[in-house]
C-alpha positions in Angstrom: -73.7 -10.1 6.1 -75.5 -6.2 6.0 -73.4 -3.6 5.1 -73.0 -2.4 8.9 -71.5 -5.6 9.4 -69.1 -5.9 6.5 -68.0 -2.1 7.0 -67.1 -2.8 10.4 -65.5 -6.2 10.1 -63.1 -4.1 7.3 -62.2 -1.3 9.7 -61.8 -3.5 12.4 -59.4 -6.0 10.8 -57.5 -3.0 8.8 -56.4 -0.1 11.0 -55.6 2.4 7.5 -59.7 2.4 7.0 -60.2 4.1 10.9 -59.5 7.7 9.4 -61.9 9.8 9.1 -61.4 10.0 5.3 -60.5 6.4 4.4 -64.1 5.5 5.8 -65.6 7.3 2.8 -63.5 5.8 0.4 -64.4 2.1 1.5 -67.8 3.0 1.6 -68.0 4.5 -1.7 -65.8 1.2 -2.9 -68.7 -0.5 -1.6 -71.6 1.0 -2.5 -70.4 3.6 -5.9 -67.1 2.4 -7.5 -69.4 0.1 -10.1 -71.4 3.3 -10.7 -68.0 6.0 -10.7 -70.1 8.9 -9.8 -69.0 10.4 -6.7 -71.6 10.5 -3.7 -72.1 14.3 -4.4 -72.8 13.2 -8.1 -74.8 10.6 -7.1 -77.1 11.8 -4.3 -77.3 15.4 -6.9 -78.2 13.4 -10.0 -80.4 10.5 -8.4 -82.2 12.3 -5.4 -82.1 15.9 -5.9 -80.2 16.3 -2.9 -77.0 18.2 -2.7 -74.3 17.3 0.2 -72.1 19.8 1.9 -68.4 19.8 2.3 -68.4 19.4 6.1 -70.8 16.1 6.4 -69.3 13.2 8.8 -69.1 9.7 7.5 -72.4 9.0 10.2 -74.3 11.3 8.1 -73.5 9.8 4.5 -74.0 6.1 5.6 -77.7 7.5 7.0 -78.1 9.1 3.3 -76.9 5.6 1.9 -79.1 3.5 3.8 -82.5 6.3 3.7 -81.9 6.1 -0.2 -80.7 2.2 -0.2 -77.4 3.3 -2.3 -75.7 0.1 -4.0 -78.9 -2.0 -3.1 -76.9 -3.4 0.3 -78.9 -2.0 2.8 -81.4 -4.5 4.3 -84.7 -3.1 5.8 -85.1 -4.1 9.2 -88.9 -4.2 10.6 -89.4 -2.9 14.3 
C-alpha cells in the first residue's frame, strides 16, 4: 500500500483525521514520530529548507514525497 493510499484509507475510515490540522499530525505519525523532529526541524536540519507557518497539508506531503521523508514514498515511472 503507498502512502497516498494508506493516508486516505485512515481519513476516510476516521472522520477526527479530516481537519485541517489532524492531517499533519497522522502524517508526521507516519512518516517523523520514529525520528521526533518536527517537519520544520526536519526539512531545516536535513534539506536546508525552511517551511512557513501558513503551508497547507497539499504542500507538506509534496515536500515529503520530493525529499522521500520516512522512506514510504514509492517512485512512480511515467
Amino acid at each position: 500500500m503507498t502512502i497516498y493510499e494508506e493516508l486516505r484509507k485512515i481519513i476516510n475510515l476516521n472522520s477526527c483525521w479530516q481537519e485541517e490540522g489532524r492531517k499533519f499530525e497522522l502524517l508526521w505519525n507516519l512518516l517523523l514520530s520514529s525520528d521526533k523532529r518536527s517537519f520544520s526541524e526536519y526539512f531545516e536540519e536535513e534539506h536546508n529548507i525552511k517551511l512557513y507557518d501558513a503551508m497547507t497539508f497539499k504542500e507538506i506531503l509534496i515536500l515529503c514525497r520530493d525529499h522521500n521523508v520516512g522512506g514510504r514514498f514509492k517512485w512512480v515511472s511515467h
